[in-house]
C-alpha positions as CSV (number, residue, x, y, z in Angstrom):
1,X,186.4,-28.3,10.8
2,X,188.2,-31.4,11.2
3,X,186.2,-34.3,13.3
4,X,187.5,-37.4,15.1
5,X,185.5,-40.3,15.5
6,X,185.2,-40.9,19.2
7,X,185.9,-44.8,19.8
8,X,183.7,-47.4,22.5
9,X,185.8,-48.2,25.5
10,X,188.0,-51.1,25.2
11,X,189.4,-50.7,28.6
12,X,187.7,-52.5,31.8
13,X,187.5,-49.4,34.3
14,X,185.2,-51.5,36.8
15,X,187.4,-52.0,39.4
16,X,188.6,-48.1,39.3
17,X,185.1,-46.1,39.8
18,X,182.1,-46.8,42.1
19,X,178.5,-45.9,41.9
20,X,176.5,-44.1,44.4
21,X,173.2,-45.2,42.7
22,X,172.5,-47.1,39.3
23,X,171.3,-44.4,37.0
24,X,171.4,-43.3,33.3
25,X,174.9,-42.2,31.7
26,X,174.9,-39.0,29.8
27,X,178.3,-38.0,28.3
28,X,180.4,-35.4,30.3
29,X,179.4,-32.2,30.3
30,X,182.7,-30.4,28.6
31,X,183.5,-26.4,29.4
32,X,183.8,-25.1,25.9
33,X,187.4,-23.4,25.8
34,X,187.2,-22.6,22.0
35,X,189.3,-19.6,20.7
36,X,186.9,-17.5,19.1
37,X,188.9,-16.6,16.2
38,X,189.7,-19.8,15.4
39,X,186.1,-21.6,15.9
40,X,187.7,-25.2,15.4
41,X,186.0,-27.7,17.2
42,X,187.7,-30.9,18.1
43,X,185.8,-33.9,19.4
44,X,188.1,-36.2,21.3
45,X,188.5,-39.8,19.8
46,X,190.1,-42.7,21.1
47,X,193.9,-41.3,22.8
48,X,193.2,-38.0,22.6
49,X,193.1,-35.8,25.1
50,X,192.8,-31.9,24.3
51,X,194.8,-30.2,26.8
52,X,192.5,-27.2,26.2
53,X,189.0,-29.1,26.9
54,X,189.0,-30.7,30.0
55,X,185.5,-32.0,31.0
56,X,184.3,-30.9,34.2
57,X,181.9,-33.5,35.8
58,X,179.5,-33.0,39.0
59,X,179.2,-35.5,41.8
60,X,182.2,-37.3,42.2
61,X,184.0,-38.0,45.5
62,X,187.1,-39.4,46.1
63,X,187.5,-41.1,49.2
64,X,190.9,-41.4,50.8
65,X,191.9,-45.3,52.1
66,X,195.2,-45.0,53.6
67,X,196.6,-44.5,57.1
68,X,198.3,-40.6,56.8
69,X,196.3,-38.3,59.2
70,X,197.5,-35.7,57.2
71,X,197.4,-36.7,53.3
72,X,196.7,-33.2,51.7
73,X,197.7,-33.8,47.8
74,X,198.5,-31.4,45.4
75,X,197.2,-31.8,41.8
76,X,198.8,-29.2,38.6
77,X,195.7,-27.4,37.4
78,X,192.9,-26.2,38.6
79,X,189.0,-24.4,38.1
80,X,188.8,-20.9,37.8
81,X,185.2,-18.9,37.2
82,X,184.7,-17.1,34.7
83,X,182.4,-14.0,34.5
84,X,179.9,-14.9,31.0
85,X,177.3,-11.8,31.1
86,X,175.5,-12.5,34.2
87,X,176.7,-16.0,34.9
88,X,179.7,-17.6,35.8
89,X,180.9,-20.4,34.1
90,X,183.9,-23.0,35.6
91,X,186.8,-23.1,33.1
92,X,190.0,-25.7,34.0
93,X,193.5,-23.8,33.7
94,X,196.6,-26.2,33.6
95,X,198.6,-23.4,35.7
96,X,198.9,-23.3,39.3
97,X,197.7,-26.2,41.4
98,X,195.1,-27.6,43.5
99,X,195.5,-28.9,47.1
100,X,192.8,-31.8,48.4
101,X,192.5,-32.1,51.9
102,X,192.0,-35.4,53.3
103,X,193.1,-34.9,57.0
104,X,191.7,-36.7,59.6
105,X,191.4,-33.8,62.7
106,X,191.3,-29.9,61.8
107,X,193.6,-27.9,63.9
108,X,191.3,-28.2,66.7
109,X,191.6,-31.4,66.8
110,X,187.9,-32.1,66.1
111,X,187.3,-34.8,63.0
112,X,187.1,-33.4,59.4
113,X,183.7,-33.2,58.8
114,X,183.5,-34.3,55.3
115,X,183.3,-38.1,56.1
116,X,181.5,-40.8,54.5
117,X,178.7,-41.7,56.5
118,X,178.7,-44.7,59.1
119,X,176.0,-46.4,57.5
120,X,177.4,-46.7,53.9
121,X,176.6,-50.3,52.2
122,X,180.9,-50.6,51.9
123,X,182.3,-51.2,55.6
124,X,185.9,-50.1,54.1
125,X,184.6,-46.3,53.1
126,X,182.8,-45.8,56.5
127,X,183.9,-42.6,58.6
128,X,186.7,-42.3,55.7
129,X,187.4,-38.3,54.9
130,X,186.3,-37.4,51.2
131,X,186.6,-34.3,49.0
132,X,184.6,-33.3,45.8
133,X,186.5,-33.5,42.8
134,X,185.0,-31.9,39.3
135,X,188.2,-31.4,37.1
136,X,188.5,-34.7,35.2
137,X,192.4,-34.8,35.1
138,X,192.2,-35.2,38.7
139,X,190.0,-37.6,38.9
140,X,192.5,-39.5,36.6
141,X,194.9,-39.2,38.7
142,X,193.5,-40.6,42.3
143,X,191.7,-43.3,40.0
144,X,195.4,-44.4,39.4
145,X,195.7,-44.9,43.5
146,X,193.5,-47.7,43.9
147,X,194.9,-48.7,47.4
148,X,194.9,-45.1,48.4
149,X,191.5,-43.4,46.9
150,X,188.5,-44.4,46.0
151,X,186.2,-43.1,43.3
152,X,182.4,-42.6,43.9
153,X,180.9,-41.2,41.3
154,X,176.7,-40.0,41.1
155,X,174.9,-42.0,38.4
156,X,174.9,-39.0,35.9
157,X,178.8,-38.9,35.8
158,X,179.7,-42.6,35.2
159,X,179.9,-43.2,32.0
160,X,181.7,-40.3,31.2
161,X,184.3,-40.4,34.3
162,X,184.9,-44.0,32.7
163,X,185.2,-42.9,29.0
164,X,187.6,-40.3,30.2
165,X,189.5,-42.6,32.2
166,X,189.8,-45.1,29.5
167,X,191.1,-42.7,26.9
168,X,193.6,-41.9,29.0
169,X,194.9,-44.8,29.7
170,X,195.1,-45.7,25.8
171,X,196.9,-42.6,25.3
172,X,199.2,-43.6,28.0
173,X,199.9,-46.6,26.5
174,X,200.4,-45.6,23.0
175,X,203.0,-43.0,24.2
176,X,204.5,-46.3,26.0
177,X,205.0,-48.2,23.3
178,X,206.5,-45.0,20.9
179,X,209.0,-44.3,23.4
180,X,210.1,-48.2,23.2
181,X,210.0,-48.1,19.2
182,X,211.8,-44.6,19.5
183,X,214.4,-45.8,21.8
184,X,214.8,-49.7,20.6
């Protein structure tokens, strides 16, 4: 069993993520995708992302900033449920994709009903449309949209939505600066 020493964050994710409340920050709670025949378990280290664990964290909304009545992203991958026994357990599969609906009016033409509240402390997020967002590559990717989303995350999920966030941009950055040594 090979291990990989996972790394403190070096990146400053502050502006990226919000809080909904100040809270303790345990580690992200990661859907175990092992093969069984192979039992090798990998912990992630700094730039590494295993394309076969990808954490799954509870209580984050994305809020969506900009003017489209009708901004319905699609995300590749998705959360499928898998039948363990008597339980079901979420697992993330990298095929298909998953569509995030941030319109402002259904086809009614009454307002979507999953808003951010009038009275919420930031006047920029008020009456705003939100969806729930648990698979952690997604989260990635609207934290990436700063003008467009924003991130609010519940107080157990910070620290890992920022650690996953952080690794990926450090893997993003390494693959950068190979493809400019590769190509120079």
């Amino acid at each position: 069993m090979k291990r990989i020493p996972a790394a403190e964050s070096d990146l400053d994710t502050t502006g990226l993520v919000e809080e909904d409340e100040p809270g303790p920050r345990p580690s992200p709670r990661v859907v175990d995708q092992t093969q069984e025949e192979d039992e090798v378990e990998i912990e992630l280290g700094p730039g590494l992302i295993s394309a076969e664990k990808t954490p799954l964290f509870e209580g984050v909304r994305v809020v969506y900033l900009g003017s489209n009545p009708h901004k319905a992203p699609v995300l590749p991958g998705r959360i499928v449920m898998i039948q363990a026994g008597n339980r079901q357990i979420p697992q993330t599969r990298n095929n298909n994709h998953t569509s995030y609906d941030f319109t402002a009016y259904d086809e009614a033409g009454d307002k979507n009903p999953r808003r951010i509240g009038p009275d919420h402390p930031k006047a920029e997020l008020r009456d705003r449309p939100f969806q729930w967002v648990q698979h952690a590559d997604h989260i990635y990717r609207f934290a990436r949209l700063p003008m467009e989303f924003r991130l609010l995350i519940a107080p157990e999920s910070v620290y890992g939505v920022k650690e996953y966030i952080a690794r990926r941009e450090r893997l993003r950055k390494e693959n950068r600066q190979f493809l400019r040594a590769a190509t120079a």
